[in-house]
C-alpha positions, 0 to 999 in steps of 0.5 A: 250607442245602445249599451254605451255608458254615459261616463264613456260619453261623457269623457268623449264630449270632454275630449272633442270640447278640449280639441275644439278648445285647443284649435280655437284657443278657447274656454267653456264659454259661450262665444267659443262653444262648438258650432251647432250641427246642421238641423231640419225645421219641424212643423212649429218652426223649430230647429231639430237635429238631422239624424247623421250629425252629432248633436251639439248646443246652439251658439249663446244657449242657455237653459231654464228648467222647471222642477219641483222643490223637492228635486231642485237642489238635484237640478241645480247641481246638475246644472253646473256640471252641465254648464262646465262640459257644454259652456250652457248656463242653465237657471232652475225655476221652482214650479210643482210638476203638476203645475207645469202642463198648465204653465206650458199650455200658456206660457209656451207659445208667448215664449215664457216658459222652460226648456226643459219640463219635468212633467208626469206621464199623465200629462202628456197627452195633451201636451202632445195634442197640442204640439207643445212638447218635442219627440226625443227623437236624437236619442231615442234608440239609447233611451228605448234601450236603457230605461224601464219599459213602463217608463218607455210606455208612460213617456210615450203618446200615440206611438211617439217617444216623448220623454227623457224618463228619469224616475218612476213612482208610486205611493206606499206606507210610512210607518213610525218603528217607535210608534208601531213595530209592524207594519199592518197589512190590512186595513182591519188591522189599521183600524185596530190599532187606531182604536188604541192609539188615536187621541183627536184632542192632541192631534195623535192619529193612526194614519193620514192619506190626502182623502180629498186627492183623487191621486191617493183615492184611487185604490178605492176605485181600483182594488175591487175592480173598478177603473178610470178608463178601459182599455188599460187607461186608453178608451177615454168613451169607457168609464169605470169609476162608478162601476160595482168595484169602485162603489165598494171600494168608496164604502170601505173609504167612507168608513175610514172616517171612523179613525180619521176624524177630519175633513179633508180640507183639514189633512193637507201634504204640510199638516200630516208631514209635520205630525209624522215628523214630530211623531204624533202621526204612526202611520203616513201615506206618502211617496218617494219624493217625502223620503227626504223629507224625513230621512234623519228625522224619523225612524220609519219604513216602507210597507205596501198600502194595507190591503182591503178586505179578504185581502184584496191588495190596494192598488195604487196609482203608478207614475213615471216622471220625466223631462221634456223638451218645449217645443217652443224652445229657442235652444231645442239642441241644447235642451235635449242634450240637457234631458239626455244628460240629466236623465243619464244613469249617473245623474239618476243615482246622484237624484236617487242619493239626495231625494229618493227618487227611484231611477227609471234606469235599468241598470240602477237597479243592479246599483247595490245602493238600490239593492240594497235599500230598504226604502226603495225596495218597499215603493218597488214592493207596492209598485207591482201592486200599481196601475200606470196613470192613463196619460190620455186628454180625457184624464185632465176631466178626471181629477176635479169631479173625483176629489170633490165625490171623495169630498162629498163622500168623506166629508157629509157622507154622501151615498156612495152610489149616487155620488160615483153616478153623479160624478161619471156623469159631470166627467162625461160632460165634461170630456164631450165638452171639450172634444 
């Protein structure tokens, strides 16, 4: 299987359907669909596919998938093309990936939830923990052998493969070419060029982040040194957020407000897109799944984050999204089949051409479409600059406290030591709490 094409696959299952067709007489529906291979039964009770037969879907499957808006016309599509090589109807729900781990905690055992999920890495550590998501066993030596490494790792969880990688990700900066020829590369020059083109009362400004994110504040944490979890994200009893670095870094964010006058109950996702979009906003700090957002609409670049002072490159937060199998699935052979085939290097260019998404395929960046883009290549430029989200349990206690210290710190400006010190302290509680 390593190296096999998925067009090379494809057109094979599209040869064995057509001579099961032809002996049964049938069509692609669901009553004539191929028997499904024998399976093993795992410890949750559902059915996995033995080793040594091919993998085919469960008689009568059919398929949900949640997706985020901004990729659900990509699923949709997918699906139907799905469905005509397999004879699976698959349904699209529109749930935001963040959402989705907490969905699945509830939803999975009271059999309400997906097939098919599409979480971020940092949320499979307590999926895994809580045996709520299925290993990619059957193709787990083609996906190991096609996709990125990073995305190996990040969809893995104490040595398990659990992902059907699809794309990979971080945030970088969008810039207006008819606001600001270049893009500045630090901050001072950010803030010289707000002095002259920012005008509150209007609602013109330089530059707009989610300063109440903790997901887009984490290059104040990151840049001078500081850290979540030690270990590269793995020692969940080794915090770093209140650190020497982190507390420098959160001063350079507190005197951001000096060119960023609003709270950050005030700097929504919907408030800055649209001020980019109508071109009162110069410059936006965003990710690849907003290219679609404004492409046509605006004529804008790409350009790493501006770096902190003397230089000091942002480091910002990397993710790796990919699909995932409920381990509550009525249908486990036709949901992995599905994670597989829509995580294919085709289906991952076609998702690249209608939303931007950066593939996590290896051979996609040898696609002169990727190559090519200047988009893809400024995320790709701001990537090495990243540091994967840690995917431990210990994450989930991170999120909250951070964004209501930036809160605290951006919005009354709090003193940074002792609101990083306070915060450390509630996510401790928090994660002995819950171990």
């Amino acid at each position: 299987m390593k190296k096999k094409s998925v067009a090379i696959l494809v057109a094979l299952l599209m040869v064995f359907l057509a001579a099961c067709g032809s002996s049964q007489n049938s069509g692609k529906n669901a009553s004539n669909t191929p028997q499904p291979a024998p399976v093993n039964t795992d410890a949750n009770g559902n059915q996995n596919a033995a080793d040594d037969d091919e993998l085919l879907p469960e008689e009568g499957a059919k398929l949900v998938v949640w997706e985020s808006k901004e990729e659900k016309p990509f699923i949709e599509a997918i699906g139907k093309k799905f469905e005509e090589l397999y004879g699976v109807p698959v349904t699209v729900e529109e749930v935001p990936g963040g959402d989705q781990g907490g969905r699945l905690a509830t939803d999975g055992p009271a059999g309400l939830a997906a097939d098919i999920l599409t979480m971020p890495h940092d949320h499979i550590g307590p999926a895994a923990t809580a045996g709520l998501i299925l290993p990619n066993d059957y193709f787990e030596e083609e996906t190991r052998a096609t996709m990125v490494e990073s995305a190996i790792i990040a969809s893995t969880y104490n040595g398990i493969l659990y992902g059907y990688p699809k794309s990979v990700e971080t945030y970088a900066l969008f810039y207006n070419k008819e606001l600001i020829s270049e893009p500045p590369a630090t901050w001072e020059e950010v803030i010289e060029f707000a002095k002259s083109y920012n005008d509150p009362a209007n609602n013109k400004f330089a530059i707009m982040f989610e300063n109440g994110n903790f997901y887009f504040g984490y290059p104040f944490v990151a840049s001078y040194g500081g850290y979540v979890f030690g270990n590269d994200g793995s020692d969940g009893s080794d915090l770093g957020v209140n650190t020497e670095g982190a507390v420098k870094g959160f001063e350079v964010f507190q005197s951001l407000k000096e060119i960023l006058p609003l709270n950050t109950g005030d700097i929504t996702w919907d408030v800055k897109t649209q001020l980019f979009t109508d071109g009162k906003l110069a410059m936006n700090i965003d990710g690849p799944w907003a290219v679609s957002t404004f492409r046509d609409q605006v004529d804008f670049g790409i350009a790493p984050l501006p770096a902190m002072e003397d230089g000091v490159p942002s480091i910002s937060f990397s993710g790796v999204k990919s699909y995932y199998v409920n381990s509550y699935s009525k249908y486990p052979n036709a949901a992995r089949l599905f994670a597989y085939f829509a995580s294919s290097l085709e289906n991952q260019l076609i998702n690249y051409e209608m939303t931007g998404i950066i593939p996590a395929h290896k051979e996609a960046g040898e696609d002169e479409r990727i190559k090519n883009d200047p988009i893809v290549s400024g995320f790709f430029e701001q990537f090495t600059y990243s540091h994967p989200m840690p995917s431990i349990p210990e994450m989930q206690n991170v999120w909250e406290p951070m964004a209501a210290a930036m809160t605290t710190i951006w919005n009354d400006g709090a003193d940074v030591r002792q609101t990083l010190d306070t915060t450390a302290n509630t996510i401790k509680q928090r994660i002995s709490s819950s171990n």
